[in-house]
C-alpha positions as CSV (number, residue, x, y, z in Angstrom):
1,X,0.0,0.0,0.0
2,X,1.2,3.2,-1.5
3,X,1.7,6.3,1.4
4,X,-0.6,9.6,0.4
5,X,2.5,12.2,0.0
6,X,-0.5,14.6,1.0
7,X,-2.5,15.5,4.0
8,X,-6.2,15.5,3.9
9,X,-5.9,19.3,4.9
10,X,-3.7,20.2,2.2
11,X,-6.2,18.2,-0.2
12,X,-9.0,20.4,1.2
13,X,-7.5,23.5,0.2
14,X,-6.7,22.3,-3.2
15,X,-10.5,21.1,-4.0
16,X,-11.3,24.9,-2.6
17,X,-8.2,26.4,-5.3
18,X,-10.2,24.6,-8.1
19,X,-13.9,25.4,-6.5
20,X,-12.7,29.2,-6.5
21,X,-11.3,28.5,-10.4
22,X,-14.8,27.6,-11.4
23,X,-17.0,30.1,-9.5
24,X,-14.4,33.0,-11.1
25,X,-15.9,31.2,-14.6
26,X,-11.5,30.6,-15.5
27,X,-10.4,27.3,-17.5
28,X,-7.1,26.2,-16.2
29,X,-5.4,28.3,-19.4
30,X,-7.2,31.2,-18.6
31,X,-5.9,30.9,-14.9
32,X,-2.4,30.0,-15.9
33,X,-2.3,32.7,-18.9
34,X,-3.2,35.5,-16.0
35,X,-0.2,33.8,-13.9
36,X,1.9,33.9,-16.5
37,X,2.6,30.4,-15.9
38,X,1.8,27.2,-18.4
39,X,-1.4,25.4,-18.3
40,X,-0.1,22.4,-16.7
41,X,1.2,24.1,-13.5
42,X,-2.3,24.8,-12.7
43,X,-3.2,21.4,-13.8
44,X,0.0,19.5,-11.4
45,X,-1.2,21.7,-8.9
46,X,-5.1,20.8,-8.8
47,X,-4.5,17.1,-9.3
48,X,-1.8,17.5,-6.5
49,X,1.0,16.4,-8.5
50,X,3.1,20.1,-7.8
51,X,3.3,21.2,-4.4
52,X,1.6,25.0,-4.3
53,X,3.4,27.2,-1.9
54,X,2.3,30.1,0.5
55,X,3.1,32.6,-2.1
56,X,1.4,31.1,-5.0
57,X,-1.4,30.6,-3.2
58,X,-1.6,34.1,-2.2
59,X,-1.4,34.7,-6.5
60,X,-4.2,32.7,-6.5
61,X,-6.4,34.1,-4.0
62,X,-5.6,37.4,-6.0
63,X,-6.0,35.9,-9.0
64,X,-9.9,34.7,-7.7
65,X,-10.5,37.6,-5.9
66,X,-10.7,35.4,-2.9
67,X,-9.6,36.1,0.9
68,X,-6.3,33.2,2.0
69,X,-8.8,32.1,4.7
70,X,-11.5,31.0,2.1
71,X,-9.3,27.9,1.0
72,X,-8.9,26.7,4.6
73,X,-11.3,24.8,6.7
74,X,-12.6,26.8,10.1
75,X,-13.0,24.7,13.2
């Protein structure tokens, strides 16, 4: 049996970076042209095959007019 690299936290706020992608109406091109970055890095990044870091989250948020605190779970 194969060990999840990935918390189930850090696959929360992944399925909220792609629920935040869809409500701003982006494809993934349309997202990555705006980051300047290729279509596949926001690809790796939703299927959690690329890490995303603190600052490219905070791109993102920007980038979906979103606050940081919308792609974490509150308890």
């Amino acid at each position: 049996m194969q060990k999840a690299i990935y918390s189930d936290e850090y696959k929360a706020v992944i399925n909220k970076l792609k629920e935040a992608r869809i409500e701003s109406g982006l494809s993934q091109e349309q997202a990555a042209k705006k980051l300047g970055k290729p279509q596949s890095f926001v690809s790796k990044v939703e299927l959690c095959e690329r890490r995303l870091d603190v600052a490219e989250l905070i791109l993102f948020s920007r980038l979906y007019n979103k606050p940081i605190k919308f792609f974490f779970n509150e308890h």
